[in-house]
C-alpha positions as CSV (number, residue, x, y, z in Angstrom):
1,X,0.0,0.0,0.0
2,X,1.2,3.2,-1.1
3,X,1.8,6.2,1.7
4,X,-0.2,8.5,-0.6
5,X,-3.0,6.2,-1.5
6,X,-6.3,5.7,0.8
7,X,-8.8,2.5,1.2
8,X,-11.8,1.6,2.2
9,X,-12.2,-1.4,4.7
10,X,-14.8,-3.4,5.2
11,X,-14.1,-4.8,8.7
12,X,-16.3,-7.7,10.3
13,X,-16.6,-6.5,13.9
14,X,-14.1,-7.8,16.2
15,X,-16.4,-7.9,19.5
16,X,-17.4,-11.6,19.9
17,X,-20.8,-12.9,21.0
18,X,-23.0,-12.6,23.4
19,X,-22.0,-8.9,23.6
20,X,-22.6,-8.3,19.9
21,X,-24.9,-10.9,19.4
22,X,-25.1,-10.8,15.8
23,X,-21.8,-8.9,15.0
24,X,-21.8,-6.3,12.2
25,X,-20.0,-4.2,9.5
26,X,-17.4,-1.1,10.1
27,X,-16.3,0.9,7.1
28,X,-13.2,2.9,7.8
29,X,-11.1,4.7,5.2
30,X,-7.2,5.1,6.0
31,X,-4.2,5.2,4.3
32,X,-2.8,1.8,6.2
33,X,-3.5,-0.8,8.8
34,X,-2.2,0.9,11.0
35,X,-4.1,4.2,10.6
36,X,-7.0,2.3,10.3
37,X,-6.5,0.8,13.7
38,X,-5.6,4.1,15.4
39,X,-9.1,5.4,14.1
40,X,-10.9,2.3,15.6
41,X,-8.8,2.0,18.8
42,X,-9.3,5.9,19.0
43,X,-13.2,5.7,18.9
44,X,-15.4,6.2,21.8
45,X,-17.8,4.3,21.1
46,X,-16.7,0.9,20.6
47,X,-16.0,-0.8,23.9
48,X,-12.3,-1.0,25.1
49,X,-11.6,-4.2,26.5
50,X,-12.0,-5.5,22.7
51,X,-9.4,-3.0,21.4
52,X,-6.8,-5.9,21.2
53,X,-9.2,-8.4,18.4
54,X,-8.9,-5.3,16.2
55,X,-5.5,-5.5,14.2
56,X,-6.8,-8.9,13.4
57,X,-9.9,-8.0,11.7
58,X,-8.3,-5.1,10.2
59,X,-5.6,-7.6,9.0
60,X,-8.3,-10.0,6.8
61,X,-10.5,-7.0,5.9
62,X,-11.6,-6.7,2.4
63,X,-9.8,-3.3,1.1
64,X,-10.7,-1.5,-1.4
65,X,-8.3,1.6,-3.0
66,X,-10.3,4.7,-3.7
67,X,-9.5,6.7,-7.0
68,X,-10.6,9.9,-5.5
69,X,-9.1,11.3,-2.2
70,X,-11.2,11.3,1.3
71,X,-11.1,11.8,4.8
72,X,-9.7,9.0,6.8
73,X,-12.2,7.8,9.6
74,X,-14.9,5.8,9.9
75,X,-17.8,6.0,7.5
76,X,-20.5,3.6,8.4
77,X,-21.0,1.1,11.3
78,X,-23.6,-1.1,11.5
79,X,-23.0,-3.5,14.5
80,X,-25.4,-5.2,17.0
């Protein structure tokens, strides 16, 4: 992955059952991995004791490279 270019991942979410029950989606775009983690690890509102599951989601994630330029964070997230 080039420094300059940016992705969108499409992350199954890493918090496991029964507190997800049904799991979800997370779209982030970023740069990296490791930007990508640094947005997720970063947000409030996923629950922190899970923080550590992420990089290995992230890791399998479909990625997608964008031909236009965007905002890294997180775009949609549908999780249960």
């Amino acid at each position: 992955m080039s420094s300059k270019d940016k992705y969108l991942f499409i992350i199954d979410y890493w918090v496991p059952f029964p507190t997800s029950e049904y799991g979800g989606i997370v779209n982030v775009i970023a740069s990296n991995e490791q930007e990508c983690f640094e947005i997720l690890a970063n947000e409030e509102s996923f629950c922190e004791d899970y923080v550590h599951l992420i990089m290995e989601k992230i890791v399998t994630a479909t990625k997608l490279k964008l031909a236009d330029d965007y905002e890294c964070d997180i775009i949609d997230a549908f999780i249960t």
